[in-house]
N, C-alpha and C positions, 0 to 999 in steps of 0.2 A: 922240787918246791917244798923239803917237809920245813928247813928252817924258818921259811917263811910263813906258811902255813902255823908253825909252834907258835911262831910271834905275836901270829892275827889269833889265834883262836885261844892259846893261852891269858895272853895281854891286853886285846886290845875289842875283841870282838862282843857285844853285849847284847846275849841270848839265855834262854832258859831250856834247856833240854828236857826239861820236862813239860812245860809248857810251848810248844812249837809254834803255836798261832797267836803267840802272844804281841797283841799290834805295835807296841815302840819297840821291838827288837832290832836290830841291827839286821839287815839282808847281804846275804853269800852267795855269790854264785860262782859256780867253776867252769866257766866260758870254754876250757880245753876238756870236755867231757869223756875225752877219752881218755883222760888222766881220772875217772872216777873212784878209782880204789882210795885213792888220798882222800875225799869228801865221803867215802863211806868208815875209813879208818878214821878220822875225823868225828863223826855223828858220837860212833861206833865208844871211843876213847871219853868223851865229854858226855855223855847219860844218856843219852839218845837211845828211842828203844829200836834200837839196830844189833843183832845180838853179833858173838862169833857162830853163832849157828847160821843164824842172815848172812856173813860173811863168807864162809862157806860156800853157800848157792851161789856165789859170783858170778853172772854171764847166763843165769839159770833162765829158763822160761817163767815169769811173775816172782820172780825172787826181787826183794827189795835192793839188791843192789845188782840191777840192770848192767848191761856194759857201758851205757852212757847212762848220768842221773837223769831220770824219768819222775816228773810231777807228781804225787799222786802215790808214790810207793812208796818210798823213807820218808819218815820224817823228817824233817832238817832242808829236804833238797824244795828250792825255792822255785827253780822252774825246771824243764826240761832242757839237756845242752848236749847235745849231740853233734847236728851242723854247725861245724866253726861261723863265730863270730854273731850265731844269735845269741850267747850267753851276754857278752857284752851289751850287746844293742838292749835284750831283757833289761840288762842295770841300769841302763839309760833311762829305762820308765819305770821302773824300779823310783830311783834318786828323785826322776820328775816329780812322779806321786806322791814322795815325801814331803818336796817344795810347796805344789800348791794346797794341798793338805794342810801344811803346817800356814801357809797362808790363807786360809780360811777358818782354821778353828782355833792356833795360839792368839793367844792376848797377854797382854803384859804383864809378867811376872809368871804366866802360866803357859808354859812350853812344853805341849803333853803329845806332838809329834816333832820330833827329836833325835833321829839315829842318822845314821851309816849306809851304806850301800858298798860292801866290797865284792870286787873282781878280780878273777885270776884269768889269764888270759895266754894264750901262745902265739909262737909267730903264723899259727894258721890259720888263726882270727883275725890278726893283723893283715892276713894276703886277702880276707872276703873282702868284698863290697859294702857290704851291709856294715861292718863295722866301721869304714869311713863316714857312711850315709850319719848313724847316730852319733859318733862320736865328733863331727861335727858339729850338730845341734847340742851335746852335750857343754860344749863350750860355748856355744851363743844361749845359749840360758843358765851357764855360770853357776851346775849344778857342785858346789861346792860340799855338799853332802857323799860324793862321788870319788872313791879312792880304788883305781885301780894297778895290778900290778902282772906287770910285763914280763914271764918267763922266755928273756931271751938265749935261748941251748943252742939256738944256730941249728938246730937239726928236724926235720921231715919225714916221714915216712921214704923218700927217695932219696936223702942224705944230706948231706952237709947244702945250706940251703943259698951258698952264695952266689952259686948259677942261677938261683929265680927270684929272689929276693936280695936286692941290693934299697930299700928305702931307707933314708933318714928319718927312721921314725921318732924320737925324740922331738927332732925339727918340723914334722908334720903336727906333732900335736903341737908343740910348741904355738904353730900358726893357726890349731882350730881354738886357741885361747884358754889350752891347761896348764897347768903349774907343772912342771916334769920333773925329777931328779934319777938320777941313776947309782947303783952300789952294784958290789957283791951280793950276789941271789944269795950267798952261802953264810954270810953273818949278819949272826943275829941284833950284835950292836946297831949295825948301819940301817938294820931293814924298820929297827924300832925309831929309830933317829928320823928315819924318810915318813915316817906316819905321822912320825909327832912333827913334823916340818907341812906335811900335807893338811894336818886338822889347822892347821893356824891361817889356809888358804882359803878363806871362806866365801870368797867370789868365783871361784874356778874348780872344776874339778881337778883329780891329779893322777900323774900317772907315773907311778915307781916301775922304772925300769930294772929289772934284776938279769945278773948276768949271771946265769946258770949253767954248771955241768951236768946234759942228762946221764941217767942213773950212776951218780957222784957212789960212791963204795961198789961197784963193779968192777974188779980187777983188770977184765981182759974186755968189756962193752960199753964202758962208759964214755962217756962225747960222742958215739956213733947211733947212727940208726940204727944199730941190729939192738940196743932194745927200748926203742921205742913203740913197734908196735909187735914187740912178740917177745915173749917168756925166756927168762934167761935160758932154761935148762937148769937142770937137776946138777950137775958140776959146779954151773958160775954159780947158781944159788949158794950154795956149799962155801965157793969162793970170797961172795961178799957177804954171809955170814962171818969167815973168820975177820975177811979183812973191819968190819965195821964192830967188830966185838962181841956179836949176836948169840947168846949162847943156848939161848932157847930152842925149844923144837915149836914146828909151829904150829899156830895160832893157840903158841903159849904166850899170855903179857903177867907180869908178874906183879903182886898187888902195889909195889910202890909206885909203878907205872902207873895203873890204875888211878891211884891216889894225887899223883901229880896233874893229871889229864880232867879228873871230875871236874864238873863244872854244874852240878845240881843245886847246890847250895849258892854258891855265888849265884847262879840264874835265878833262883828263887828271891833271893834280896834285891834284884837288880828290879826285878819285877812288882815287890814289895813295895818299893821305893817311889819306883811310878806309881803304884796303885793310889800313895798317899799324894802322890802329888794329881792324880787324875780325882780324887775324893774336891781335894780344895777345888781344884778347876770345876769339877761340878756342882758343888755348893755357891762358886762365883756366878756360875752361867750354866743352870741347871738345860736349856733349852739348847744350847749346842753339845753339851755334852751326850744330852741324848742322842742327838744326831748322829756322832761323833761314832755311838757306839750303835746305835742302826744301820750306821753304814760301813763301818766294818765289819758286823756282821754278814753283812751279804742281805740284809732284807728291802722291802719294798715300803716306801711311806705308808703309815697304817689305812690312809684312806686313798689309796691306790685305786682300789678295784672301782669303786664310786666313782673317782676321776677320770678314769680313763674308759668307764662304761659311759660316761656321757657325752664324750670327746667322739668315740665309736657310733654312736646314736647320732650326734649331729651328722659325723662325716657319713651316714648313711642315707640321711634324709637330705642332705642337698646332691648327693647320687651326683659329685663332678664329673666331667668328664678331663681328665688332667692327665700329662705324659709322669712316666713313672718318677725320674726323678720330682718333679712340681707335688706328686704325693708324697715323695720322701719326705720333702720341704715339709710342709704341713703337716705331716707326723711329728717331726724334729720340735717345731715348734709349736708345737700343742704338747709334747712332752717336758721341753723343756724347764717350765714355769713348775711344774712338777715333780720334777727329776734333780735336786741339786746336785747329785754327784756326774751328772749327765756332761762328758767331756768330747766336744765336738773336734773335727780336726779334718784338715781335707790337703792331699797333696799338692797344690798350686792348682788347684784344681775348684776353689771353693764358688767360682762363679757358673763355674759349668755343673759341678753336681750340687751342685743347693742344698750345701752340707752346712750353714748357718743360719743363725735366730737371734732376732734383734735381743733376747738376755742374754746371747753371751758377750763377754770380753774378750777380747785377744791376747795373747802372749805375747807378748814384744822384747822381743830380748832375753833378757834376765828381769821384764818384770811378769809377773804369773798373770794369769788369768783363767778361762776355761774353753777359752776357744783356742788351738792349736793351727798355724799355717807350717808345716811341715817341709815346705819348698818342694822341689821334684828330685825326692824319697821318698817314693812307696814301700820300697824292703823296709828301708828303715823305720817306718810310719809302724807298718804291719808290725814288726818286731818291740817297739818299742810301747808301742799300745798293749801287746801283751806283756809284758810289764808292769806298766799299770796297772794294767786288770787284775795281775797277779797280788800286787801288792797289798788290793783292797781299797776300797774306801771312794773308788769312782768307775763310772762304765764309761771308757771311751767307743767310739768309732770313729773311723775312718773313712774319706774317700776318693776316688780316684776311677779309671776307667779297666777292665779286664785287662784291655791290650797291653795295656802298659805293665803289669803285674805279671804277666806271664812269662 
């Protein structure tokens, strides 16, 4: 995947490596996490404080680049992606969070949530579950913010994958209602052509299908599973150094590299830019913009504590007696008048668990709101709400019964 990878993240991808948590960034996630070397050479290349020494510890106990990208240790990595197919499902509420977000705080002329959601994804995300569950709903809510892209290598950890994998997948999304097109994983023209065909899809999400040779400059292992999940050897290495030009020793990059690959300065004006365009939006509508920036900080309305100490006093002194969900209830909505980033959502389930409150709205469709019916998809539900969450700027929950989740 690296031409493709060069396309999005040289071209197309708009982030600040120095600033990581910068909130209108563009969101990446690498759904085939066992492909994490690529998103740590990645970080690693664009400014990211990922050194070659971090590089290094690869596979290490707390070393920032885990064998699968792990939340919380690089910077850059957006969530955790290990188990195929919750990377994707992540982008799903990833993309969500954008939409209604951007539907609650843009106003006209002033579009201050604004980005992207890319996904790189394999065919063993395509064989979970869980990536049918969201990438369903990804199309009934017409997250057009939503570009992802299909490393199809045809190969699996147990081989060539046309013994267990025979779907029309193209044709599958086609029918959950995304925009598809298919190239060459390997050029760079087509792969920038299919982004720039995908941004112009603004009702659907989209899904570039790339036809890839795994590890393409391996002489003697390339289109086989022998290396996908295990080290060339010290030979082929050798081998697809000559064969690909490589003349380096490694984790030598040489400063033109370097210099081609920065992205500090570009992220910094990208950043800049927004800043001036979130100034005017705050001088327009100083009171959401606050909001705006309380809530993606992660904090609590400032009269929180007040609110919800005397919500706890009442529910104490009428001492109900009430079954546990009917308390849920009454939590839910006694916070939510409270809570605007408060995102309810329940798996087909929302009459049984008493996971609504007469403020919210429903989502319908492709039009937003803040109440989520999920249909019966709990993985998806589950996975996609952490996405959200990750994203910032709302707490969802979910709900549903054990049994069914297990």
């Amino acid at each position: 995947m690296a031409e493709i990878a060069e396309v999005l993240w040289n071209h197309n991808l708009s982030h600040n490596p120095t600033n990581p948590e910068w909130a209108n960034r563009d969101r990446f996630v690498l759904s085939n996490g066992h492909g994490s070397m690529l998103i740590y050479s990645l970080l690693h290349l664009t400014g990211y404080d990922v050194s070659i020494d971090d590089i290094k510890t690869f596979r290490q106990l707390h070393s920032k680049c885990a064998g699968h990208p792990e939340y919380g240790y690089a910077p850059g990595v957006e969530t955790t992606t290990g188990p195929l197919g919750q990377g994707i499902a992540n982008g799903v509420g990833f993309a969500m969070a954008e939409k209604l977000l951007a539907d609650q705080f843009n106003k006209p002329g002033h579009d201050i949530v604004d980005h992207y959601t890319y996904v790189f994804l394999g065919d063993g995300c395509m064989m979970e579950g869980v990536s049918h569950e969201a990438c369903a709903l990804a199309g009934t809510w017409g997250l057009g913010k939503l570009i992802a892209f299909w490393d199809d290598n045809g190969i699996s950890i147990d081989g060539h994958i046309e013994g267990w994998y025979t779907d029309d997948t193209a044709g599958r999304f086609t029918a959950y209602g995304w925009h598809v097109v298919s190239v060459d994983g390997h050029d760079q023209a087509a792969i920038q052509a299919a982004i720039d065909a995908a941004k112009k899809v603004t009702d659907k999400p989209s899904l570039i299908c790339c036809k890839t040779i795994i590890g393409k400059g391996s002489p003697n292992k390339s289109g086989s599973h022998d290396c996908h999940g295990s080290a060339l050897g010290e030979a082929e290495v050798a081998a697809t150094r000559a064969e690909i030009g490589w003349p380096h020793e490694p984790f030598v990059i040489p400063a033109d590299v370097y210099a081609g690959w920065d992205q500090k300065a570009k992220g910094a004006e990208r950043e800049a830019a927004w800043d001036a365009k979130f100034a005017a939006y705050a001088a327009a509508y100083p009171a959401e913009a606050a909001e705006f920036k309380r809530r993606m900080a992660g904090e609590l309305p400032a009269n929180w504590k007040a609110l919800t100490d005397a919500i706890i006093a009442e529910t104490n002194e009428k001492a109900e007696k009430l079954a546990t969900r009917q308390a849920s209830q009454k939590a839910i909505t006694a916070l939510a008048p409270i809570l605007p980033e408060f995102l309810g959502g329940s798996a087909d389930l929302t009459g049984s668990n008493l996971t609504a409150a007469k403020e919210f709205k429903h989502v319908s469709a492709k039009e937003p709101g803040n109440y989520i019916s999920y249909g019966v998809r709990e993985f998806g539900m589950a996975a996609i709400m952490n996405g959200m969450a990750l994203h910032g700027g709302l707490l969802p929950y979910g709900g549903t019964f054990p049994m069914y989740s297990a």
